[in-house]
TORSE-812608 format. One line per 4 residues: number of its first residue (from 1); their letters; for each residue z, y, x of N, C-alpha, C. Coordinates in steps of 0.001 Angstrom, whole numbers, plus 500000, padded with zeros to 6 digits. Each point is the difference from the previous one (the first is absolute). Layout:
N
NUM = A = Z/Y/X/Z/Y/X/Z/Y/X | ...
***
This chain:
73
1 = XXXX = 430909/735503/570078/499998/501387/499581/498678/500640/500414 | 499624/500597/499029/498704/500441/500541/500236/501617/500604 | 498541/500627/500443/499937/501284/500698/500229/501126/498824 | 500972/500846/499986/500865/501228/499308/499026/500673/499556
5 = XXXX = 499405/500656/501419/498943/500758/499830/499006/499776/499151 | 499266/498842/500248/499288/499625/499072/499896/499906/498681 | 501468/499439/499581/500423/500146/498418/499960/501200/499795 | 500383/500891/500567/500430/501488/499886/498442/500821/499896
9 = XXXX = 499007/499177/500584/498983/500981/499960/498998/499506/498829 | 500519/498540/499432/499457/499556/498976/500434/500999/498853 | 500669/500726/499634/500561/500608/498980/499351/500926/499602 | 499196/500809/500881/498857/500896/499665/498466/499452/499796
13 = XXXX = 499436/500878/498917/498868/499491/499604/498884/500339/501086 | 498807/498883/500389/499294/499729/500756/498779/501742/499873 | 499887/499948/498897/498843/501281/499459/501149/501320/500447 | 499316/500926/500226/500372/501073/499708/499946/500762/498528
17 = XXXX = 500929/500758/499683/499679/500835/498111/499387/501069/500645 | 499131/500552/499973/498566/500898/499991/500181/501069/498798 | 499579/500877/499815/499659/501107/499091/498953/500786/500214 | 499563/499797/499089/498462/500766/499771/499549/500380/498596
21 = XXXX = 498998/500606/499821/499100/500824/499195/498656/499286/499402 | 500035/499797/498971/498839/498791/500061/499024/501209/500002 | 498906/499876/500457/498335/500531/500182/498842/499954/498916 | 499697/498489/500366/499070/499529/498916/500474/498018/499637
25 = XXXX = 498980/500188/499143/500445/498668/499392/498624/498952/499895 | 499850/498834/500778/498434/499097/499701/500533/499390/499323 | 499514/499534/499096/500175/498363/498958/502046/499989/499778 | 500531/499011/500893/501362/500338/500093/500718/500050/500981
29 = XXXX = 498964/500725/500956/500507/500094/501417/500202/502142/499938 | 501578/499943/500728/499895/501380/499802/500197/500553/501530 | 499481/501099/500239/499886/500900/501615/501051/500805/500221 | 500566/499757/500828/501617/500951/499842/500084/500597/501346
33 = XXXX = 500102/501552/499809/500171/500645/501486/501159/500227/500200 | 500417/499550/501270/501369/500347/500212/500196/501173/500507 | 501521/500796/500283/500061/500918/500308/499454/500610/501411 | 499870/499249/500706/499567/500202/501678/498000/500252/499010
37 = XXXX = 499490/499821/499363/498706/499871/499739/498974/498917/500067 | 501287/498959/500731/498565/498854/499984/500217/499411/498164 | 499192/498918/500438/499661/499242/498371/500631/498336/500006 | 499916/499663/498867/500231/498692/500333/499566/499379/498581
41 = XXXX = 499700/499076/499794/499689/498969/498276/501412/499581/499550 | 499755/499798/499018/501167/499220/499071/499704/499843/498834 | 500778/498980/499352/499258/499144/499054/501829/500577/498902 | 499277/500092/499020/501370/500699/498802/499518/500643/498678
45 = XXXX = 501141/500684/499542/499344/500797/498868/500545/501133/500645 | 499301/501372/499996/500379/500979/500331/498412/500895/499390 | 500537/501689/499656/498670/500475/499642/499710/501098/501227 | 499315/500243/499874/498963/500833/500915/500936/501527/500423
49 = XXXX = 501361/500458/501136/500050/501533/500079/501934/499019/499919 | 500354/498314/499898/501165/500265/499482/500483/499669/501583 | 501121/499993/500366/500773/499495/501238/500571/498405/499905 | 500062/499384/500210/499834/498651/500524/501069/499395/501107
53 = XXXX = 501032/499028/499321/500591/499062/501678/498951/499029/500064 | 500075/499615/501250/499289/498991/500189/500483/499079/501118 | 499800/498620/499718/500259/499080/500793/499057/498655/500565 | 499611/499619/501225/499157/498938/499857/498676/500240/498798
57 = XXXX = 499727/501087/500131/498473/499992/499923/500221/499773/498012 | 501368/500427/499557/499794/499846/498260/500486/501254/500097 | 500379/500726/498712/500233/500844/499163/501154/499987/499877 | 501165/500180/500525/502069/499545/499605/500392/500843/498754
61 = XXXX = 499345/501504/499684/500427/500364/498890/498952/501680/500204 | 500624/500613/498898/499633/501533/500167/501398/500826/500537 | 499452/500971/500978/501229/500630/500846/499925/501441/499635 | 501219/500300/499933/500315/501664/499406/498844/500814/500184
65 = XXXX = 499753/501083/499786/499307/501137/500644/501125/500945/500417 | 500270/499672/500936/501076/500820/501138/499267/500787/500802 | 500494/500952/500410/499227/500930/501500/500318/499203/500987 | 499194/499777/501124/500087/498819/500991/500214/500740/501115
69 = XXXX = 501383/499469/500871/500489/500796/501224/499766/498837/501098 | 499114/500149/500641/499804/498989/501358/501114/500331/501354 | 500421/499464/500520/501452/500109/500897/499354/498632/501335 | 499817/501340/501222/499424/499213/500665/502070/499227/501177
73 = X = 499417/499247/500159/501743/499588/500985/499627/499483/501437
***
C-alpha cells in the first residue's frame, strides 16, 4: 500500500492557474502582469488589454473581465 498522502497530493496540479492581463506581445511570446504588478512571459494566443489563465508558463484560456477582489487570509 502506498503513502495516502501522497496519492492525495498527487491529485492537484503541479502549476498554479495564474490570471493576468496580457501587456505586450514579442514574436509569440506574450507579457502578462499579474494582479500584485509583477510580470511574467507566456507563450499563447491572447491580444494585447485581454485577461488570461495561465499555467506553466502557456496561455490555459481567456478569463472573464470580472472586477478582481483580493482576500488576504
Amino acid at each position: 500500500m502506498s503513502n495516502l498522502l501522497s496519492e492525495f497530493l498527487n491529485l492537484f496540479p503541479s502549476d498554479p492557474l495564474l490570471v493576468g492581463e496580457v501587456s505586450s506581445i514579442t514574436n509569440e511570446v506574450r507579457t502578462v502582469t499579474l494582479p500584485d504588478g509583477s510580470t511574467i512571459t507566456a507563450k499563447g494566443v491572447a491580444a494585447v488589454g485581454q485577461k488570461v489563465f495561465i499555467r506553466g508558463g502557456a496561455i490555459a484560456g481567456i478569463a472573464p473581465s470580472l472586477p478582481l477582489v483580493d482576500i488576504t487570509v
